[in-house]
C-alpha positions in Angstrom: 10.9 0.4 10.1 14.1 2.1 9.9 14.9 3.8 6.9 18.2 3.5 5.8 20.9 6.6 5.8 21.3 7.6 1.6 24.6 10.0 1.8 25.3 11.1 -1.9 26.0 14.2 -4.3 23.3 13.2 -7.2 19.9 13.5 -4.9 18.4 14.8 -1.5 16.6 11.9 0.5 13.6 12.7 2.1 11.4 10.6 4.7 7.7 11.0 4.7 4.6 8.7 3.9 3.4 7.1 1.0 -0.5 7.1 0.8 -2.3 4.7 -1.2 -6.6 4.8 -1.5 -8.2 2.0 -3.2 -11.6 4.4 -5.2 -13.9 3.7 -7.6 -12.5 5.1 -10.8 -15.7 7.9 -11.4 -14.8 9.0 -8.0 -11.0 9.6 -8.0 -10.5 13.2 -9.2 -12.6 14.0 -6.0 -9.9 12.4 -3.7 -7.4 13.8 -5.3 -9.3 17.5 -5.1 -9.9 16.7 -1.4 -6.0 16.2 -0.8 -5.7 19.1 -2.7 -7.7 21.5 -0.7 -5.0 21.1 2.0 -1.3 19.9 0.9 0.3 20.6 -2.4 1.5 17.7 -3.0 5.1 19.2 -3.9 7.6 17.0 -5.3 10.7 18.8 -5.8 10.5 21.3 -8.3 7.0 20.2 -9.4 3.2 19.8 -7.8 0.2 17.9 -7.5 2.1 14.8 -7.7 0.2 11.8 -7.9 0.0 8.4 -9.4 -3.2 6.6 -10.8 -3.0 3.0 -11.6 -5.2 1.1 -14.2 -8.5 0.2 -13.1 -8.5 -3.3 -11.2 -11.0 -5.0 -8.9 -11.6 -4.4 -5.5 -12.8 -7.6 -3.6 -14.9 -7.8 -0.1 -17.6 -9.3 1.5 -19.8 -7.1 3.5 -20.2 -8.5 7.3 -23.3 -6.5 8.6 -21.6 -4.8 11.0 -21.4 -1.7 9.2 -24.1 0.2 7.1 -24.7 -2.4 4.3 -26.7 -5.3 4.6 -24.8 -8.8 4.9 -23.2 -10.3 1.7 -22.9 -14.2 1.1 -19.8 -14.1 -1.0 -17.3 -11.7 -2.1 -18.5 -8.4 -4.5 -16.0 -7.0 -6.7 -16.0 -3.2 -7.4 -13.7 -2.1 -10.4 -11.6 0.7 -8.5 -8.3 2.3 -9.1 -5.3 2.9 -6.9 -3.8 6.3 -6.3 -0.8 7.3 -4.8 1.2 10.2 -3.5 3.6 11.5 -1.0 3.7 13.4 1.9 6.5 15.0 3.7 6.4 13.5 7.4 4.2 15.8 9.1 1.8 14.0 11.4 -0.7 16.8 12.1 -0.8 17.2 7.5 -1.4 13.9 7.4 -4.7 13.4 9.8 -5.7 16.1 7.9 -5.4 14.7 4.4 -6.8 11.6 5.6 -9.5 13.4 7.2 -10.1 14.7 3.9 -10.1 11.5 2.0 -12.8 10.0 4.2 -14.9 13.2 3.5 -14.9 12.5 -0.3 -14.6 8.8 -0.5 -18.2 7.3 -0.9 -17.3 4.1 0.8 -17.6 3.5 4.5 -14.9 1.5 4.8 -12.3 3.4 2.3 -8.7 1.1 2.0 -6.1 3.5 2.3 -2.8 2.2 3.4 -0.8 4.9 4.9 3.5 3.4 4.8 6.4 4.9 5.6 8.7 5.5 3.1 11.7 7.5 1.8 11.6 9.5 -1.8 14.6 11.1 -3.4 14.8 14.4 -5.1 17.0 15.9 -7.8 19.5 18.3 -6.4 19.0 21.4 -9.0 21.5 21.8 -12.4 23.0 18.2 -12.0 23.0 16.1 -15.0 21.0 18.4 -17.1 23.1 17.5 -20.1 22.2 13.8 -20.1 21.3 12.0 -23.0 18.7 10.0 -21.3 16.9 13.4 -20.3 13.4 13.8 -22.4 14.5 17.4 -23.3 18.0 16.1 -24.6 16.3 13.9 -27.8 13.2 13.9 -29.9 10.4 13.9 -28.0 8.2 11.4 -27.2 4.2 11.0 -27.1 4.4 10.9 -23.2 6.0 14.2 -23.2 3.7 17.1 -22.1 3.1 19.6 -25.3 4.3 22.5 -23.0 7.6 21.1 -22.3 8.5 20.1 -25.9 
């Protein structure tokens, strides 16, 4: 997939991969502590970057072809997604990956590796804006150290 060409003043495209891993919800600070132990997960001007959706259900039924004996219908496991980014780096990204299958405790983990394009602030633009969380009251979602 071809990304398309983003030419402006207000941010700094970037292509790279957007990983997404499917974990049981007791188990995802230990991904994320695995990706950790080899990529930053920089994001501009911050790191550690991730996203952690709201605990859903993971569906499968398990085959016998692998490790776990043969189910008749589908299980459901409640799991959470989390995402991040990586900057396009292939050798990074077997790593990380690498990584992920060390900590996940399923044999088959889902992890969906895409590629996608982020965008990142270019630094002192539009610092004055109204809609900026440091411009107006804060909000409970603002972090006590940045009120």
């Amino acid at each position: 997939m071809k990304m398309p060409e983003l030419k402006t003043g207000r941010f700094i495209p970037e292509d790279g991969l957007r990983i997404t891993v499917q974990v049981p919800e007791t188990r995802a600070q230990r991904i994320v502590d695995a990706v950790l132990a080899v990529t930053a997960l920089k994001y501009g001007d911050y790191d550690r970057v991730t996203f952690q959706a709201a605990a859903g259900k993971q569906s499968f039924r398990s085959l016998r072809s692998g490790r776990n004996r043969a189910t008749g219908a589908a299980v459901q496991v409640p799991c959470v997604e989390l995402s991040f980014f990586l900057a396009r780096d292939d050798a990074g990204a077997a790593r990380v990956l690498e990584n992920i299958y060390a900590a996940h405790p399923y044999e088959e983990p889902v992890i969906y590796v895409a590629p996608c394009m982020r965008t990142l602030h270019i630094r002192g633009l539009d610092e004055d804006n109204p809609n900026r969380f440091w411009n107006s009251p804060s909000e409970d979602w603002v972090p006590e150290e940045h009120r």
